[in-house]
N, C-alpha and C positions, 0 to 999 in steps of 0.2 A: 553321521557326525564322527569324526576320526578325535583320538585324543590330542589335545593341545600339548608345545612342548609345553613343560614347566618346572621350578625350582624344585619339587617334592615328587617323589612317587610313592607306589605304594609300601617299597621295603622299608621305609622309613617309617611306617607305624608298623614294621615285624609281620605285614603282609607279604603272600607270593605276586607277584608282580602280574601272575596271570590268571586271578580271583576274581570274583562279581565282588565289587564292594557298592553297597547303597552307601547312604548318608542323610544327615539332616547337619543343621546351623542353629542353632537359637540357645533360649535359655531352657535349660532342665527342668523342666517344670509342667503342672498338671496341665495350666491353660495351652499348653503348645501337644500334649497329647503321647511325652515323651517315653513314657511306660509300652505305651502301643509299638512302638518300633521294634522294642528289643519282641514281642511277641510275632512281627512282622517277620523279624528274622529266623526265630525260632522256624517259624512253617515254610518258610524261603527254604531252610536248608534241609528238610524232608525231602528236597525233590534237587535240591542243586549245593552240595555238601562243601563245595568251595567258596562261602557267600561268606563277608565279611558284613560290618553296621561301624559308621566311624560316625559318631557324634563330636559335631567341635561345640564347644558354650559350657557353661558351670551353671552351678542351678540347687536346689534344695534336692531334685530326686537321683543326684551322682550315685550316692551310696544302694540306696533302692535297686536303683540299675543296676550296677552290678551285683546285689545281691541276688537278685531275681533271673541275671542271666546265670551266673555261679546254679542255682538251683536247678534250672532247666538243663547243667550241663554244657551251655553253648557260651561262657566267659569265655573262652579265647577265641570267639566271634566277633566279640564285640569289644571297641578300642573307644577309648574317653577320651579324645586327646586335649580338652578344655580351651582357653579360651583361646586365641592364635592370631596374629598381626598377616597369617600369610594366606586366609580363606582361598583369594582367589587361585592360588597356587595348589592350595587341596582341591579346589571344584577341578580345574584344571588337568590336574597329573594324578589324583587320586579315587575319587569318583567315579561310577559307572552310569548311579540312580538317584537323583536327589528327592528325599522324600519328604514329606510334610503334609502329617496327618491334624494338625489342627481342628479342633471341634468347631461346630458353629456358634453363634454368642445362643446360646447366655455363658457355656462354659468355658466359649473361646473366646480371644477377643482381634483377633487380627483385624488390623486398616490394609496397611500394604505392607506386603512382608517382604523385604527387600531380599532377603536370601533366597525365594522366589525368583524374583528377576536376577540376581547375580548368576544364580545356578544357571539361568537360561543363556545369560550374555555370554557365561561358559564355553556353553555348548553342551550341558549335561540335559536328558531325559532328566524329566520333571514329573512325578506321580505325587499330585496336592489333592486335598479334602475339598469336600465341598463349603468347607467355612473357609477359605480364601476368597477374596471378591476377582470377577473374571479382569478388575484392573493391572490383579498381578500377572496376568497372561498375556506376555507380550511377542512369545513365539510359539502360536499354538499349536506346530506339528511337533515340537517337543513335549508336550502339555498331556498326562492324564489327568481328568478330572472324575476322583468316584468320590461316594459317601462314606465316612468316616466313619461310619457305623457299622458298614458291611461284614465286616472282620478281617483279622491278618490275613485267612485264607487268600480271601480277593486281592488284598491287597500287592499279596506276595506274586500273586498272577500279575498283576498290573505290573509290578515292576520287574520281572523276568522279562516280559511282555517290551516295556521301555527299553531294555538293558541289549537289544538287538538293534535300537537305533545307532547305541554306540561304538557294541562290539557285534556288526553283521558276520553272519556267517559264512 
């Protein structure tokens, strides 16, 4: 899957244009699993030190986030760019890995999460939770599907893992 043109790239959120950047869409918040990311990235960039994490959405846990990347050292990893009229243009020209680690219910509560399928109409790799229902899986060779539980470790493998559909070597 080659990148699509698009209005945005990555220097326009103060990235190098030739970074791994994952990402998620939604709201900041505990039901969507948002704290886990910035942890995702943390272990991501043990093994691959050029990885970005671009969150688009506002949310109660903004500040959290960045407090907690600030603490681990890896804040200028991680970019908040809130909420944005131009997603498809970030999936697009900014994106590598879209992630979405969503819990299952009781803690989660996802129907169909369209930032799911937008990601994939993309053309972005796709590493979802297993509290996504398989309806949001509409291009499954884009598509990993682990449990949310596993830890960042896993996770961060899954999506390195993904991040060669896009950028082959």
């Amino acid at each position: 899957v080659t990148r699509m043109p698009a209005g945005i790239s990555k220097s326009a959120f103060g990235i190098p244009e030739d970074a791994l950047v994952f990402g998620s869409i939604g709201r900041l918040s505990p039901e969507k699993n948002s704290e886990f990311l910035v942890d995702v990235l943390h272990a991501t960039l043990a093994s691959n030190p050029g990885t970005y994490l671009v969150l688009v959405g506002e949310g109660p846990l903004r500040s959290a986030l960045e407090s907690k990347a600030r603490q681990m050292g890896i804040g200028d990893h991680l970019k908040l760019v809130g909420t944005r009229s131009d997603v498809a243009d970030v999936l697009r020209g900014v994106l590598d890995v879209f992630l979405f680690p969503s819990p299952p219910p009781p803690r989660g509560n996802e129907a169909l999460p369209i930032a799911v399928v937008e990601a994939q109409a993309a053309g972005v790799p796709v590493v979802i939770s297993d509290g996504v229902t398989a309806e949001a899986i509409v291009t499954p060779w884009l598509v990993t599907q682990i449990p949310e539980n596993v830890g960042p470790q896993a996770w961060a493998e899954a999506s390195l893992k993904q991040s060669k559909l896009r950028n082959p070597e």
